[in-house]
C-alpha positions in Angstrom: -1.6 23.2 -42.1 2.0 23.1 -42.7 3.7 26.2 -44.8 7.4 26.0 -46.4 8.8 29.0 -46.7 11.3 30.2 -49.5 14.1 33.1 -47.9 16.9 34.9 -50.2 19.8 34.1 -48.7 21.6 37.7 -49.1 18.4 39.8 -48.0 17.0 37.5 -45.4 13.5 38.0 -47.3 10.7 35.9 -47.7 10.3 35.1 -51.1 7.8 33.2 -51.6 5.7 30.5 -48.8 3.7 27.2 -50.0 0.4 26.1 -47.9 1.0 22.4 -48.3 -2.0 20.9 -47.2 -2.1 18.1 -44.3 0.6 18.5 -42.0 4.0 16.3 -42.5 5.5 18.5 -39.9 4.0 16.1 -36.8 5.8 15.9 -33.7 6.9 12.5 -35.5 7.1 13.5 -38.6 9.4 12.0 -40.9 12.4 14.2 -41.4 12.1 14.2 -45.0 8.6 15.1 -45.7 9.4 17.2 -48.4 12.1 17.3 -51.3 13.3 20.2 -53.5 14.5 18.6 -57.3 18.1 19.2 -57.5 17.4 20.2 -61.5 14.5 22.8 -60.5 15.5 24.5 -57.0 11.4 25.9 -57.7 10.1 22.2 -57.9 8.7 21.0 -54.4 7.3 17.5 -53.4 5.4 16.5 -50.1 5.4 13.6 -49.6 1.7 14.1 -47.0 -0.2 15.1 -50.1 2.1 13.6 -52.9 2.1 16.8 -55.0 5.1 19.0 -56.3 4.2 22.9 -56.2 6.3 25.5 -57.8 7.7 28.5 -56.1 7.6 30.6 -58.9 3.3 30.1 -60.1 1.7 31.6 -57.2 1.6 28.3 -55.1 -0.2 26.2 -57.6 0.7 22.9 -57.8 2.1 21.4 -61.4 -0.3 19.2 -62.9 1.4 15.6 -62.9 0.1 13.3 -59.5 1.7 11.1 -57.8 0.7 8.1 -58.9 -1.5 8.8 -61.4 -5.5 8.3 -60.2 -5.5 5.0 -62.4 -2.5 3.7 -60.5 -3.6 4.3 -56.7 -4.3 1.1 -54.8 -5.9 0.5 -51.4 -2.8 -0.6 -49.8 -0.9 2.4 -50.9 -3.3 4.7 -49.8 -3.7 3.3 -46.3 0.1 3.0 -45.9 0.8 6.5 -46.9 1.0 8.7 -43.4 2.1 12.4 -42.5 5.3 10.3 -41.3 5.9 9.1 -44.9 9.5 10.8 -46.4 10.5 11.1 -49.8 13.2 12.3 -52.1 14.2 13.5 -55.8 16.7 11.5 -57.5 20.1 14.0 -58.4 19.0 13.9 -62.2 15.6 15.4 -61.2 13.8 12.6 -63.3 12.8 10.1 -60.3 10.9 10.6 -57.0 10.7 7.7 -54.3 8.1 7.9 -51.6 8.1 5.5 -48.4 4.6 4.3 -46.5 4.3 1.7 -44.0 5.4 -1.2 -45.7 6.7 -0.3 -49.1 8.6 2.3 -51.4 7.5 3.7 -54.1 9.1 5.3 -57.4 7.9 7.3 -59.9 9.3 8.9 -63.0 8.8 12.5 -61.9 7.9 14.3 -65.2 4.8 12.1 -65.7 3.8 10.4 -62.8 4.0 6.6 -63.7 5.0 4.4 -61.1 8.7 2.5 -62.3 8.5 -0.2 -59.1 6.8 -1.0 -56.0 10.0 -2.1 -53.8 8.4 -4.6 -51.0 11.0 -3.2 -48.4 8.6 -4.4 -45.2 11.0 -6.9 -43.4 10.1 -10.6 -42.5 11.0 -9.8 -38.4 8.6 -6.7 -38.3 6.1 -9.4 -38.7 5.3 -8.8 -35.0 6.2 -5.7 -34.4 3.9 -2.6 -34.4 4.9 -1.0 -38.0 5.0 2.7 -36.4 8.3 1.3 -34.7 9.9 0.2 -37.9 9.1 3.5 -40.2 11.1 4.9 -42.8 13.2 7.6 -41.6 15.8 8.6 -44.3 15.2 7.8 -48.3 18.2 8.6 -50.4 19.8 8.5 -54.1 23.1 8.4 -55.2 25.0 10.8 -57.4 24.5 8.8 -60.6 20.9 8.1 -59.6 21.4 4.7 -60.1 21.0 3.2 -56.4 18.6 3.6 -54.0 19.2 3.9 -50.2 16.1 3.6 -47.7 16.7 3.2 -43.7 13.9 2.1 -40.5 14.0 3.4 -37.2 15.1 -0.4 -36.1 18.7 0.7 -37.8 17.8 -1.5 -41.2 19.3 -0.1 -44.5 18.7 -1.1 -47.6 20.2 -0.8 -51.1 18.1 -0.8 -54.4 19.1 -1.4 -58.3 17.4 1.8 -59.9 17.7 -0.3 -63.3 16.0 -3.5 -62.4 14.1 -2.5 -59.0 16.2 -5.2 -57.5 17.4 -5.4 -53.9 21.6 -4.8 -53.6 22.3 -5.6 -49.9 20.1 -4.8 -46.8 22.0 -4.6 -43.3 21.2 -3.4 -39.5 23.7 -0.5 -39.8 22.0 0.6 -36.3 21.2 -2.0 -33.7 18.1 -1.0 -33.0 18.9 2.9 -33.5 17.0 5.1 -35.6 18.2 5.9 -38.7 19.2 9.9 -38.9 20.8 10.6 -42.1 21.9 8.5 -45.0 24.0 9.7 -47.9 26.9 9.1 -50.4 30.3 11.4 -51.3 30.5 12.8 -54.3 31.8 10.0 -56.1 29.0 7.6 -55.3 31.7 5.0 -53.8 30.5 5.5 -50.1 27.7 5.4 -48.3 27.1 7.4 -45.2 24.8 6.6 -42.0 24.2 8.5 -38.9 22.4 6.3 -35.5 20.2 7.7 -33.1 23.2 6.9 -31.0 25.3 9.6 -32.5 27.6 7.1 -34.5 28.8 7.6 -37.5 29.2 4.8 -40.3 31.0 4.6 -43.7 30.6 1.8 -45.9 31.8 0.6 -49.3 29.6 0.9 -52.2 30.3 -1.4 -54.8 
C-alpha cells in the first residue's frame, strides 16, 4: 500500500499521511501517479485508484469518482494500470488521467467525463503498449491546452475547448519522455528526453 505523506516545511513535521490504496509507486510507476490541485493544496488525486482525498478530513476521500459509476466502460477499466499518471488543470476545475491507449478528462468538481482523447498512435500498432506508456500529462497556465508525452518520445497537444488534437511530434527519438511543461506565460513548451536533452518549443 502506497502512503503520501504531508511535512511542514518550517518544522520538518509530519502533518498529515494518506493510505492510498493499490500501489502507483511500482518500480515503473508512472512519475505522476498522483496530483495536488493547484486551487486546494489539501485536494489529492491518484491516479491507481482514481479518487481525490483531503488532507485536512482524516484521510477520507471526497465524495465525487472519477468517472462517475454510470460512465465506466470495459476498455477504460482494463487500460487503467498502477503506471497510469494524471494531473489537475492550474484552475483546479479539470483532471486528465492517461491508461493504455487513451486520455481521459474530467470536470473535477463533479466527476463527468468532458472527452475521451484517442491518443494511441497508428505505429504502436505492433508494439507491446507497455513500451509506449504515458509518462508525463500536463496543462498550461490558462488551462486551455493539453500536453501528454510516451516513453517512444511522442508529444502531443490538445484543444481543452473542443477536445481536438493541436500538433503531435516525436520530441524524443525514441527517448522517454521525463518532464513536460510550459513558462509562465503559456508561449512555450518544455520537454526533457531520457537522454538528458533539453527542448523548447513554440506554442502558438
Amino acid at each position: 500500500m502506497g502512503k503520501t505523506k504531508f511535512w511542514d516545511v518550517k518544522t520538518g513535521k509530519v502533518i498529515r499521511q494518506l493510505n492510498e490504496g493499490r500501489g502507483s509507486f511500482g518500480s515503473r510507476g508512472c512519475q505522476q501517479s498522483l496530483a495536488i490541485n493547484p486551487t486546494d493544496s489539501t485536494q489529492v488525486f491518484y491516479a491507481s485508484n482514481l479518487s481525490v482525498y483531503n488532507s485536512s478530513s482524516k484521510n477520507k476521500p471526497i465524495t465525487v469518482s472519477f468517472p462517475k459509476e454510470d460512465a465506466r466502460d470495459s476498455v477504460f477499466l482494463f487500460g487503467l494500470s498502477y503506471e497510469s499518471c494524471t494531473a489537475f488543470s492550474p484552475d483546479g476545475k479539470i483532471i486528465a488521467v492517461s491508461s493504455i491507449d487513451d486520455l481521459y478528462i474530467w470536470q473535477s468538481t463533479t466527476g463527468d467525463r468532458l472527452y475521451r482523447l484517442p491518443a494511441q498512435l497508428a505505429d504502436d500498432k505492433l508494439i507491446d503498449k507497455s513500451h509506449t506508456s504515458y509518462e508525463y500529462l500536463a496543462f498550461s497556465p490558462d488551462s486551455q491546452i493539453f500536453v501528454s508525452g510516451k516513453s517512444d518520445g511522442t508529444i502531443q497537444l490538445w484543444d481543452m475547448k473542443n477536445g481536438k488534437e493541436i500538433s503531435k511530434t516525436t520530441a524524443h527519438s525514441q527517448q522517454h519522455i521525463r518532464f513536460l511543461g510550459f513558462t509562465p506565460d503559456g508561449t512555450t513548451l518544455i520537454s526533457i528526453g531520457g537522454e538528458g536533452t533539453i527542448k523548447l518549443w513554440e506554442v502558438r
